[in-house]
PQR file of N, CA, C, O and H, with PARSE charges and radii, in Angstrom:
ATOM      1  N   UNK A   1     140.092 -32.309 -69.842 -0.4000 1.5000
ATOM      2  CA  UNK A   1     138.727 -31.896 -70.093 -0.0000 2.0000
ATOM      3  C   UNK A   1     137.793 -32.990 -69.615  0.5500 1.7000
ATOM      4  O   UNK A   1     137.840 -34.127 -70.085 -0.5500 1.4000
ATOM      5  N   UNK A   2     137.199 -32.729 -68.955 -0.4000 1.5000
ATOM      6  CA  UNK A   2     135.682 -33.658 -68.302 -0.0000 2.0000
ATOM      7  C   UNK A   2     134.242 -33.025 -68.884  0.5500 1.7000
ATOM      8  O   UNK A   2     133.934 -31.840 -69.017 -0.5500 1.4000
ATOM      9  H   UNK A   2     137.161 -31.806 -68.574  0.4000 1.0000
ATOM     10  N   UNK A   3     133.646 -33.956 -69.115 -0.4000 1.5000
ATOM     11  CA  UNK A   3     131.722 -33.544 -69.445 -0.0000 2.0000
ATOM     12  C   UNK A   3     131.304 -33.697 -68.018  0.5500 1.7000
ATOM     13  O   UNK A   3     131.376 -34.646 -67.238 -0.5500 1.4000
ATOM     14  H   UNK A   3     133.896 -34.918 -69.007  0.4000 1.0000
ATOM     15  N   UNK A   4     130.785 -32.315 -67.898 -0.4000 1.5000
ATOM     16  CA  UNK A   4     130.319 -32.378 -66.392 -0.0000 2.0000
ATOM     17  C   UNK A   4     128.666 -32.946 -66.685  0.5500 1.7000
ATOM     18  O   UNK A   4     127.850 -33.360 -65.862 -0.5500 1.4000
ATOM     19  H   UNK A   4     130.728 -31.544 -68.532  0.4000 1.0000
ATOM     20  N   UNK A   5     128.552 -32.811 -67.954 -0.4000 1.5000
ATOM     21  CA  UNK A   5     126.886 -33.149 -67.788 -0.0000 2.0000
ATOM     22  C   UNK A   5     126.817 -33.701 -69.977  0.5500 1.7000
ATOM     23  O   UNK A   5     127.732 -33.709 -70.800 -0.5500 1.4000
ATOM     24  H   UNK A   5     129.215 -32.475 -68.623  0.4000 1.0000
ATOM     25  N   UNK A   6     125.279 -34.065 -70.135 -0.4000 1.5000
ATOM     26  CA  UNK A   6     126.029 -34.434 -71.336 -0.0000 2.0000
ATOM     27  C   UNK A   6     124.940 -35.204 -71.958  0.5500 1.7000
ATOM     28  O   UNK A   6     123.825 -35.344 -71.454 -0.5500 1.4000
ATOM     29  H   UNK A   6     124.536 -34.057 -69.466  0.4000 1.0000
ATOM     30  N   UNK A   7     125.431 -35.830 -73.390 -0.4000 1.5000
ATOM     31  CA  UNK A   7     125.147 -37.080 -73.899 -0.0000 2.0000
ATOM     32  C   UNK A   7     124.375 -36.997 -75.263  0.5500 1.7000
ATOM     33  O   UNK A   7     124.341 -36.037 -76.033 -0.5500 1.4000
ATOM     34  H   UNK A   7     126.337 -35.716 -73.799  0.4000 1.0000
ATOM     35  N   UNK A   8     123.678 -38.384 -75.408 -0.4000 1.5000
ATOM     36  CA  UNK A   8     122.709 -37.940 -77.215 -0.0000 2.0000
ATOM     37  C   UNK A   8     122.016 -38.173 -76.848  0.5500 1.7000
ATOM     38  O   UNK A   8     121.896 -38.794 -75.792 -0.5500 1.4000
ATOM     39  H   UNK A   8     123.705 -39.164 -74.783  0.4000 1.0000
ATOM     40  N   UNK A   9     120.712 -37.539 -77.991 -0.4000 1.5000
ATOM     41  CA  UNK A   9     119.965 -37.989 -78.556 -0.0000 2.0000
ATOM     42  C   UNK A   9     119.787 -38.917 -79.566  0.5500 1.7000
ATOM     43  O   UNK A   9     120.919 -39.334 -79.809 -0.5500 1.4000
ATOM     44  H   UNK A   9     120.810 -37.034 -78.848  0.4000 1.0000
ATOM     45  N   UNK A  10     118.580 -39.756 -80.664 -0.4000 1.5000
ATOM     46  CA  UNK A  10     118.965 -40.789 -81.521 -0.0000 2.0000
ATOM     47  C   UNK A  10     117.380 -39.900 -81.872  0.5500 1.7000
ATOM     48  O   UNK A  10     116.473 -39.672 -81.072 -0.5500 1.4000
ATOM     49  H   UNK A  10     117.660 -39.417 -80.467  0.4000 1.0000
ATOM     50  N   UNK A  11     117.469 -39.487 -83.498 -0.4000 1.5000
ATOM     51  CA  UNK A  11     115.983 -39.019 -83.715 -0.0000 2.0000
ATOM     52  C   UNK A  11     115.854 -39.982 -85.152  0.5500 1.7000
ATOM     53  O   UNK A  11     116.793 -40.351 -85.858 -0.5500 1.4000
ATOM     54  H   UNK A  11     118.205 -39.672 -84.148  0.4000 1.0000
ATOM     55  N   UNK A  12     114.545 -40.235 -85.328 -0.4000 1.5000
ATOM     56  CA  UNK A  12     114.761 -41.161 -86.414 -0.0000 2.0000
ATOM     57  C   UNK A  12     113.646 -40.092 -87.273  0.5500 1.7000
ATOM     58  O   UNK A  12     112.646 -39.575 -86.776 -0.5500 1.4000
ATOM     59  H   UNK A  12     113.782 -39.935 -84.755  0.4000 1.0000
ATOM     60  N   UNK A  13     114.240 -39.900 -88.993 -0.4000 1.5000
ATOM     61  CA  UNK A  13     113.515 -39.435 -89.819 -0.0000 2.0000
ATOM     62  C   UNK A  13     112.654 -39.760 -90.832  0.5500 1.7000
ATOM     63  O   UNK A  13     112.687 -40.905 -91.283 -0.5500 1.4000
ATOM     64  H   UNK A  13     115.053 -40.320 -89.397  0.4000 1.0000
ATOM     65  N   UNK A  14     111.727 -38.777 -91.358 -0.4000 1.5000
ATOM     66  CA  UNK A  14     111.243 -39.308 -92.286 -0.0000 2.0000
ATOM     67  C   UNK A  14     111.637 -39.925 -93.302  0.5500 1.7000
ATOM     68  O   UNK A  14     110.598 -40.287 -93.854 -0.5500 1.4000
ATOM     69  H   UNK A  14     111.701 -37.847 -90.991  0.4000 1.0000
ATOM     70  N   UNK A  15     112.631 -40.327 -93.989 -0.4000 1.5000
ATOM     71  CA  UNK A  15     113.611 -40.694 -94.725 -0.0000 2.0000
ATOM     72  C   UNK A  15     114.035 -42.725 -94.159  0.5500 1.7000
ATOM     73  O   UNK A  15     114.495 -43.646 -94.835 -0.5500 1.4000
ATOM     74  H   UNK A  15     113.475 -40.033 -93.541  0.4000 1.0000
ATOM     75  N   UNK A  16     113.733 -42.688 -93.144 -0.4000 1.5000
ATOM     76  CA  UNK A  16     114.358 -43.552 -92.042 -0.0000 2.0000
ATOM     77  C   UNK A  16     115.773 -43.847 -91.746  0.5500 1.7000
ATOM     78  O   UNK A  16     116.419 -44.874 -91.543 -0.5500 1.4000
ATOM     79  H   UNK A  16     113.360 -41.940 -92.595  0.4000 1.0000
ATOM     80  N   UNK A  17     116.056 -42.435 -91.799 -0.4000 1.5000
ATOM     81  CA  UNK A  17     117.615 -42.466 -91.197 -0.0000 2.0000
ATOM     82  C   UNK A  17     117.621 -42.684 -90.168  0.5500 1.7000
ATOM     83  O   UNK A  17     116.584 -43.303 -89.932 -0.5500 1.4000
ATOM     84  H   UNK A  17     115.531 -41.600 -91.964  0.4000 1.0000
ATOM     85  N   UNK A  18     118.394 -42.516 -88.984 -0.4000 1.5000
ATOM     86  CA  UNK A  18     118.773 -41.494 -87.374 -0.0000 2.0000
ATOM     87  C   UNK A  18     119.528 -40.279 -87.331  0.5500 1.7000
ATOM     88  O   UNK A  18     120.682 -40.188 -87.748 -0.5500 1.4000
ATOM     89  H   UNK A  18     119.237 -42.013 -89.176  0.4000 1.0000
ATOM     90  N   UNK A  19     118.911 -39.408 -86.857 -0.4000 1.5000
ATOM     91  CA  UNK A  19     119.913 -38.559 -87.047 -0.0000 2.0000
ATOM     92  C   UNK A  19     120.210 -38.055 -85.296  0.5500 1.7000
ATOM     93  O   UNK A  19     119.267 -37.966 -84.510 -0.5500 1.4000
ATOM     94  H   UNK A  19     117.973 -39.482 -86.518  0.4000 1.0000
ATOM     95  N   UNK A  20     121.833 -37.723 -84.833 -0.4000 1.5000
ATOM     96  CA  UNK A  20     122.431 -38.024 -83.228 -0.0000 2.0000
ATOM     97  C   UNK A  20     122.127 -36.659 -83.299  0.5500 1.7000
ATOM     98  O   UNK A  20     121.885 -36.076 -84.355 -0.5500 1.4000
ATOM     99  H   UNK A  20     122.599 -37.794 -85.472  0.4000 1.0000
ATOM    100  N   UNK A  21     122.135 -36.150 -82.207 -0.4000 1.5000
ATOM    101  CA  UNK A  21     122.388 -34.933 -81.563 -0.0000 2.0000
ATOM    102  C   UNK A  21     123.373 -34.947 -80.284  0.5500 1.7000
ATOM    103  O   UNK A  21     122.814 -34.946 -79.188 -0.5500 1.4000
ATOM    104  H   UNK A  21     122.331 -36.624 -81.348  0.4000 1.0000
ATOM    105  N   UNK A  22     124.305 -34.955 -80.304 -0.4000 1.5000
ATOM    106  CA  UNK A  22     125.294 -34.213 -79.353 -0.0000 2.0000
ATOM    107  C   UNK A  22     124.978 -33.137 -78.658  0.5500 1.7000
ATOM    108  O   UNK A  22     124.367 -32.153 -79.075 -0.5500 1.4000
ATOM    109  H   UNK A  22     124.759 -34.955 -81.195  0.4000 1.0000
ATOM    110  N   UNK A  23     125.492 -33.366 -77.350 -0.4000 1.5000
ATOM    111  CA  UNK A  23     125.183 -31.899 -76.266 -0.0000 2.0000
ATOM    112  C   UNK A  23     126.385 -32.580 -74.885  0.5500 1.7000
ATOM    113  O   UNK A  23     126.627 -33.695 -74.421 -0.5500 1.4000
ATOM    114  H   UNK A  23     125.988 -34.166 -77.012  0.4000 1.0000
ATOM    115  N   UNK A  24     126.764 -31.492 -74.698 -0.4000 1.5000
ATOM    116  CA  UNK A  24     127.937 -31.697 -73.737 -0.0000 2.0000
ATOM    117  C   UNK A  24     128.138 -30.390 -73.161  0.5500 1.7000
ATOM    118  O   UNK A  24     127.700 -29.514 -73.907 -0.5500 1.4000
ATOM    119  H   UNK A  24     126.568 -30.586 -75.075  0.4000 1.0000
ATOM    120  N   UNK A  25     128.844 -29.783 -71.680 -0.4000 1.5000
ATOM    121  CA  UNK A  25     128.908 -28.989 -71.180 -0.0000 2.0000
ATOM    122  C   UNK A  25     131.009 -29.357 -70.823  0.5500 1.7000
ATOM    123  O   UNK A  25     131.394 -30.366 -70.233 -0.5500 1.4000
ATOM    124  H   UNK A  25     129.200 -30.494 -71.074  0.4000 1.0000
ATOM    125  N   UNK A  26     131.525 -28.764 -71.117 -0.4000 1.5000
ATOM    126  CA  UNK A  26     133.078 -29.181 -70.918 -0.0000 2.0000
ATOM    127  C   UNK A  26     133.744 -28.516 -70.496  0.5500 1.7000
ATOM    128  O   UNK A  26     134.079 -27.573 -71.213 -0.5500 1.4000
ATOM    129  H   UNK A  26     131.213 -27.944 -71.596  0.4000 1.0000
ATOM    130  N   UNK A  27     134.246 -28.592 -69.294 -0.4000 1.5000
ATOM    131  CA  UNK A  27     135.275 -28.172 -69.033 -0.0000 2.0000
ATOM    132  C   UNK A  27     136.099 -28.839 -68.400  0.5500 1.7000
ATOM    133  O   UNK A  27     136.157 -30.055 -68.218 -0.5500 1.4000
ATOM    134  H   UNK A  27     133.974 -29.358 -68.712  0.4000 1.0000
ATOM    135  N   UNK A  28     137.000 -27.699 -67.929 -0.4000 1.5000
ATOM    136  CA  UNK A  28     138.814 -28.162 -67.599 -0.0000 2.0000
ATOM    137  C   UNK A  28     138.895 -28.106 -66.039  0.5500 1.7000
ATOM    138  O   UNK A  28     138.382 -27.426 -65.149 -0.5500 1.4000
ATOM    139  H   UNK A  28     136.953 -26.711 -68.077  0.4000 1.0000
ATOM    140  N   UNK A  29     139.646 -28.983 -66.115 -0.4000 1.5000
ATOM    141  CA  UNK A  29     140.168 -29.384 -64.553 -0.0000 2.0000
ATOM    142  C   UNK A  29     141.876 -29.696 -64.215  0.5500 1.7000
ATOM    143  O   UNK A  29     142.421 -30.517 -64.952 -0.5500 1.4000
ATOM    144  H   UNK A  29     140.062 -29.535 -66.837  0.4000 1.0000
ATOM    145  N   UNK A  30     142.406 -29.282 -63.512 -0.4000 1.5000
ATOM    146  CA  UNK A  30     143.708 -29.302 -63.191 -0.0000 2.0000
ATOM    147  C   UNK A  30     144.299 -28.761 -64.060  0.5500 1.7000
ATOM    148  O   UNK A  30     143.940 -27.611 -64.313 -0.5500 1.4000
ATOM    149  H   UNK A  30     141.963 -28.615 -62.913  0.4000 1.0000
ATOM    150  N   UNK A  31     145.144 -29.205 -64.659 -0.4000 1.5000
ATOM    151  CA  UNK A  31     146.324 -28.593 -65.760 -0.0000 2.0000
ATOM    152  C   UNK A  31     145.215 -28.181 -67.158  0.5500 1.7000
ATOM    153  O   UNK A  31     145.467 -27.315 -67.996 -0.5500 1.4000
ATOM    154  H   UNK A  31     145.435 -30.139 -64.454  0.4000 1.0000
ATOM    155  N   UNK A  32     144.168 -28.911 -67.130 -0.4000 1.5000
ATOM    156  CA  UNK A  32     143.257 -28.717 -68.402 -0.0000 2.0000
ATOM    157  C   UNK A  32     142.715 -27.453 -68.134  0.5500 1.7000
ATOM    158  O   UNK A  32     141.953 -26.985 -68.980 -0.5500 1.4000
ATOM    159  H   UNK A  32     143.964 -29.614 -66.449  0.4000 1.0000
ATOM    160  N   UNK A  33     142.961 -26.809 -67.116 -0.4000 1.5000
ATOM    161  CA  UNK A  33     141.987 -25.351 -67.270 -0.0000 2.0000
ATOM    162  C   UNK A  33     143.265 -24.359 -67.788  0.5500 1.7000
ATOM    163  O   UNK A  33     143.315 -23.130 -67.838 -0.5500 1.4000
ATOM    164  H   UNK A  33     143.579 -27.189 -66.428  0.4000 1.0000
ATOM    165  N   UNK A  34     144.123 -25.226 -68.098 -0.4000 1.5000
ATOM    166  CA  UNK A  34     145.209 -24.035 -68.803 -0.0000 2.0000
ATOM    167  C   UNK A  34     145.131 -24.294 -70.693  0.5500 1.7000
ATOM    168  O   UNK A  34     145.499 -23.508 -71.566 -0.5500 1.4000
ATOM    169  H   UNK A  34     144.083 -26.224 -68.057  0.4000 1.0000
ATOM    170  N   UNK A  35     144.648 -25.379 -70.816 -0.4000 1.5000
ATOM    171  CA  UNK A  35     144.255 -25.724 -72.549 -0.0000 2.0000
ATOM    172  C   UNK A  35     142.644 -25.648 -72.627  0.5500 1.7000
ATOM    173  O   UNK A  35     141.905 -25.792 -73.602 -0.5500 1.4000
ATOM    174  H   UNK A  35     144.348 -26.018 -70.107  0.4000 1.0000
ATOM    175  N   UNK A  36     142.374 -25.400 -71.402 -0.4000 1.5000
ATOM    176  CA  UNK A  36     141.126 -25.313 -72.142 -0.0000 2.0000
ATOM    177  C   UNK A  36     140.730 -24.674 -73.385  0.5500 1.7000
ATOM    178  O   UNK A  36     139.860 -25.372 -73.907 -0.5500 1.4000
ATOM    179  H   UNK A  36     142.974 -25.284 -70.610  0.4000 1.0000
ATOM    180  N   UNK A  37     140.990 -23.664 -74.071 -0.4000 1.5000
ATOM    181  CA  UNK A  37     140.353 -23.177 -75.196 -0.0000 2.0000
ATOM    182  C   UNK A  37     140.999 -24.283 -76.705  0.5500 1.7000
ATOM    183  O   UNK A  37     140.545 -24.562 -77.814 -0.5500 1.4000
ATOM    184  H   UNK A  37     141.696 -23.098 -73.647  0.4000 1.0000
ATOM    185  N   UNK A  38     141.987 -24.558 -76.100 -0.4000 1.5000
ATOM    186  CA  UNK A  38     142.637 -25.095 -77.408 -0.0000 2.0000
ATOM    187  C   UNK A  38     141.987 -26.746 -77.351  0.5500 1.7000
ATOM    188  O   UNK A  38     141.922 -27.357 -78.418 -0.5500 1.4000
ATOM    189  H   UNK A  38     142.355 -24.332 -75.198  0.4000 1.0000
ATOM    190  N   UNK A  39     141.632 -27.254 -76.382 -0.4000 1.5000
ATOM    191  CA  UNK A  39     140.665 -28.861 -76.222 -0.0000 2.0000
ATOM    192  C   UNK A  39     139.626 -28.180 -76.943  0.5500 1.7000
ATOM    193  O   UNK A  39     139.520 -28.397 -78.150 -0.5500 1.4000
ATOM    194  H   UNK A  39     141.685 -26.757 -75.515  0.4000 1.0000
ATOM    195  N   UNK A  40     138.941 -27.480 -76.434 -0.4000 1.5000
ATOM    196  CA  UNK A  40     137.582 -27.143 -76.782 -0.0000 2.0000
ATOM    197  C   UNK A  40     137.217 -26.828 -78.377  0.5500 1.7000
ATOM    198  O   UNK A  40     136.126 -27.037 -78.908 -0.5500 1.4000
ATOM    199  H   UNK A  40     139.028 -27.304 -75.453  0.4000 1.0000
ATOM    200  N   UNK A  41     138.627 -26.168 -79.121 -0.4000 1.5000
ATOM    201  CA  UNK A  41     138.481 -26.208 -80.251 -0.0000 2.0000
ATOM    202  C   UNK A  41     138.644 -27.542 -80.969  0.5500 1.7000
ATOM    203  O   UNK A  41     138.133 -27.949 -82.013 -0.5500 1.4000
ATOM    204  H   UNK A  41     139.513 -25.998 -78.690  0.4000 1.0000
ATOM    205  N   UNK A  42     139.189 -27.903 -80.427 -0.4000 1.5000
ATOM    206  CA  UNK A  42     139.299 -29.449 -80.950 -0.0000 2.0000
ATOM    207  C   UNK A  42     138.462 -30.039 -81.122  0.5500 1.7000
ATOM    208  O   UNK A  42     137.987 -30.378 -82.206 -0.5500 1.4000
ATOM    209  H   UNK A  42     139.604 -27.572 -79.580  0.4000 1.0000
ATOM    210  N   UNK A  43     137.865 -30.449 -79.335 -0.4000 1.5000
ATOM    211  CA  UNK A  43     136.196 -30.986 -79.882 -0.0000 2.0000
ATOM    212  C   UNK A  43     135.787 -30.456 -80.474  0.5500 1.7000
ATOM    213  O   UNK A  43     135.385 -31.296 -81.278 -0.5500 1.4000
ATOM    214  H   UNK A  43     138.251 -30.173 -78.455  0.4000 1.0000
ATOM    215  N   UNK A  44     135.426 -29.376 -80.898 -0.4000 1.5000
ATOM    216  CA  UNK A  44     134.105 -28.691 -81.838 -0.0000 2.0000
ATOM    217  C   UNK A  44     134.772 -28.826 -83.048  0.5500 1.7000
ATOM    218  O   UNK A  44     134.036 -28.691 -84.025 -0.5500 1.4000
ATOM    219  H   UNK A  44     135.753 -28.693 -80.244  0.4000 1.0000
ATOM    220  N   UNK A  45     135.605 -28.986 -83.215 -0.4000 1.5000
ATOM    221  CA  UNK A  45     136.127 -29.416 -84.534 -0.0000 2.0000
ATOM    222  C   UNK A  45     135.776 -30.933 -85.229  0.5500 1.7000
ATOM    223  O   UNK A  45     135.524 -31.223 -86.398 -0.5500 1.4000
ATOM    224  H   UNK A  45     136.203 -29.095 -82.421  0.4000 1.0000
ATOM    225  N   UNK A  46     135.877 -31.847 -83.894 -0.4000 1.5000
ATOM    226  CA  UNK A  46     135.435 -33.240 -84.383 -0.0000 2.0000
ATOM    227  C   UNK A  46     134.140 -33.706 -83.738  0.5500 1.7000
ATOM    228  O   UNK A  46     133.833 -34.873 -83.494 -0.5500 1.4000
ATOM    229  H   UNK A  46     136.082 -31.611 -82.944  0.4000 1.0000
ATOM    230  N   UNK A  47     133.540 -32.780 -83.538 -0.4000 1.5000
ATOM    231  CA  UNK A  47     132.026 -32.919 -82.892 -0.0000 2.0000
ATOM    232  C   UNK A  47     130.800 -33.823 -84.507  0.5500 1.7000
ATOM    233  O   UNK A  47     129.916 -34.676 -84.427 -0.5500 1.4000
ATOM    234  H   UNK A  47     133.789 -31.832 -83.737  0.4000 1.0000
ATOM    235  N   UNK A  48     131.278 -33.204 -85.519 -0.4000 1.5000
ATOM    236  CA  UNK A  48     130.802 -33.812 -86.475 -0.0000 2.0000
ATOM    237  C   UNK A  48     131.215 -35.290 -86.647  0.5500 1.7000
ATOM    238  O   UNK A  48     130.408 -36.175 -86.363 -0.5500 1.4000
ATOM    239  H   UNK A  48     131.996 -32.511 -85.584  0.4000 1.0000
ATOM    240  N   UNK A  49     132.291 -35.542 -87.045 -0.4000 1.5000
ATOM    241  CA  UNK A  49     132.500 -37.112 -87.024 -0.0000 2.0000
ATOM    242  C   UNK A  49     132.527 -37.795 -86.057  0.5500 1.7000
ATOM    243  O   UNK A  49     132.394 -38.995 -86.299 -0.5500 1.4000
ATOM    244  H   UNK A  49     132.947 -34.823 -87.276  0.4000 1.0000
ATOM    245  N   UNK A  50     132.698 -37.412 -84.605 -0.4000 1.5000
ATOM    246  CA  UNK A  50     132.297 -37.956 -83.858 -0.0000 2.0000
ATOM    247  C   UNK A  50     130.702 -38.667 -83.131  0.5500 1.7000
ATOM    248  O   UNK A  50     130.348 -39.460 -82.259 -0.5500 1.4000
ATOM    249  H   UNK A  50     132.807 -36.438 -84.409  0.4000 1.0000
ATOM    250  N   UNK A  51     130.180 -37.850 -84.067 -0.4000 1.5000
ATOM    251  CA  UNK A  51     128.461 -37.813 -84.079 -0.0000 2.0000
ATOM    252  C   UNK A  51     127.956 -39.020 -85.237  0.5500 1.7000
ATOM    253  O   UNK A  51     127.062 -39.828 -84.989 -0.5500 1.4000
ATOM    254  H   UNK A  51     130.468 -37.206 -84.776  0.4000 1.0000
ATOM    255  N   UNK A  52     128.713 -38.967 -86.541 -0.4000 1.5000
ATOM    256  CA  UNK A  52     128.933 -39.908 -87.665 -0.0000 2.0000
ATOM    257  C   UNK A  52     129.419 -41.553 -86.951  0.5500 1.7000
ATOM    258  O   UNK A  52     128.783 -42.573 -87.216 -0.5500 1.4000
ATOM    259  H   UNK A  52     129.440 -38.310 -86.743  0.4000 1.0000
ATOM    260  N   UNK A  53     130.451 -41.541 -86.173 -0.4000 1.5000
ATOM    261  CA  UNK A  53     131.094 -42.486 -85.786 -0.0000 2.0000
ATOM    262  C   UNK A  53     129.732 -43.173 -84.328  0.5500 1.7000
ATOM    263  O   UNK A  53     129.696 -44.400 -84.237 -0.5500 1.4000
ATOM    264  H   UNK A  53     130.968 -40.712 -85.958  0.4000 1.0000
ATOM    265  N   UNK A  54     129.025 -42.578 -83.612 -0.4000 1.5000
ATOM    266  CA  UNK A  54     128.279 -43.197 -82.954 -0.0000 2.0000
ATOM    267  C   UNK A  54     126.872 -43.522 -83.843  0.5500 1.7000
ATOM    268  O   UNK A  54     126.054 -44.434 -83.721 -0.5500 1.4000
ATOM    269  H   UNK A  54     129.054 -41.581 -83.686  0.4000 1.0000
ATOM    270  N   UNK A  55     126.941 -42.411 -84.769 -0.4000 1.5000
ATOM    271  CA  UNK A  55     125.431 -42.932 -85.844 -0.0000 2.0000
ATOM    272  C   UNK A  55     125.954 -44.106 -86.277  0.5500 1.7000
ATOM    273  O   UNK A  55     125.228 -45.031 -85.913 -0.5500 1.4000
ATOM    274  H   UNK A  55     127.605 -41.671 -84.869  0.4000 1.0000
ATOM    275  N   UNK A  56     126.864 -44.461 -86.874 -0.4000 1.5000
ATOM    276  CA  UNK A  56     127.169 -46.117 -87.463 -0.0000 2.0000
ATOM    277  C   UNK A  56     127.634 -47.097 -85.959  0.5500 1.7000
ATOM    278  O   UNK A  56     127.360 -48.296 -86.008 -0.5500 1.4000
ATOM    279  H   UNK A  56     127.453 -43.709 -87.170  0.4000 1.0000
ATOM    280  N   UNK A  57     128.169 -46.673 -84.959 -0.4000 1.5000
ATOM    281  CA  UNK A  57     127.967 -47.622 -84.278 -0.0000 2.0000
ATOM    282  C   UNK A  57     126.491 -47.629 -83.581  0.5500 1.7000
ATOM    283  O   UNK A  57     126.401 -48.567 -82.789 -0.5500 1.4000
ATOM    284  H   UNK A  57     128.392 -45.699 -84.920  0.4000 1.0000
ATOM    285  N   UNK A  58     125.590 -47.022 -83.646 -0.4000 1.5000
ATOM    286  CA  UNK A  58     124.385 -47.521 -83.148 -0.0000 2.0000
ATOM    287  C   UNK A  58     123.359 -47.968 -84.199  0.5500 1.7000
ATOM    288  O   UNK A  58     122.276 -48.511 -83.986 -0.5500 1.4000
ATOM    289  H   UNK A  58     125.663 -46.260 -84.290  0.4000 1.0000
ATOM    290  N   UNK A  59     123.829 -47.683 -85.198 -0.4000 1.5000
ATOM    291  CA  UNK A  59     122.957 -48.365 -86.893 -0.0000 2.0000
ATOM    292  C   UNK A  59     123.316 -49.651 -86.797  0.5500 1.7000
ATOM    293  O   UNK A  59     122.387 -50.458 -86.808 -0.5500 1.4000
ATOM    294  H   UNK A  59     124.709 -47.242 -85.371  0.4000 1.0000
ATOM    295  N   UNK A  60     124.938 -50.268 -86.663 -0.4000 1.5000
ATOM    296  CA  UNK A  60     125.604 -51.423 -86.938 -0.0000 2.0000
ATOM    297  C   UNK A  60     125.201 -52.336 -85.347  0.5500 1.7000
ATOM    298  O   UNK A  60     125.843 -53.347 -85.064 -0.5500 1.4000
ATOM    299  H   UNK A  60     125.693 -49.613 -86.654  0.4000 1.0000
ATOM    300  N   UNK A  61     124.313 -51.922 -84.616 -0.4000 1.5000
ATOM    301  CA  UNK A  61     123.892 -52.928 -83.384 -0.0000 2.0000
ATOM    302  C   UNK A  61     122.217 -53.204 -83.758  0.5500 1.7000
ATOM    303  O   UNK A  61     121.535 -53.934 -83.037 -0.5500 1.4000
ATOM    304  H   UNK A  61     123.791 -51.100 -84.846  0.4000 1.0000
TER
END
């Protein structure tokens, strides 16, 4: 699976949190266009903590 296009946002709230926004376009290439559906569930499965895990690494810089 490759991001053909992509990336975050960083929005900061009234609260003074950040809150990320994720956006990615994904697909499969070579042998990956035969898993593609089953990658794809995956990411969207860890699209949340993965969003958690760059909010604390860009809080903790």
């Amino acid at each position: 699976m490759t991001a053909s296009e992509g990336g975050y946002d960083l929005q900061s709230t009234a609260e003074g949190t950040t809150r990320p926004r994720i956006f990615n376009v994904l697909e499969g290439r070579g042998a990956g266009k035969l898993i593609a559906g089953l990658a794809l569930g995956a990411a969207r499965k860890d699209a949340d903590a993965f969003g958690r895990r760059i909010k604390a690494a860009v809080e903790a810089s």
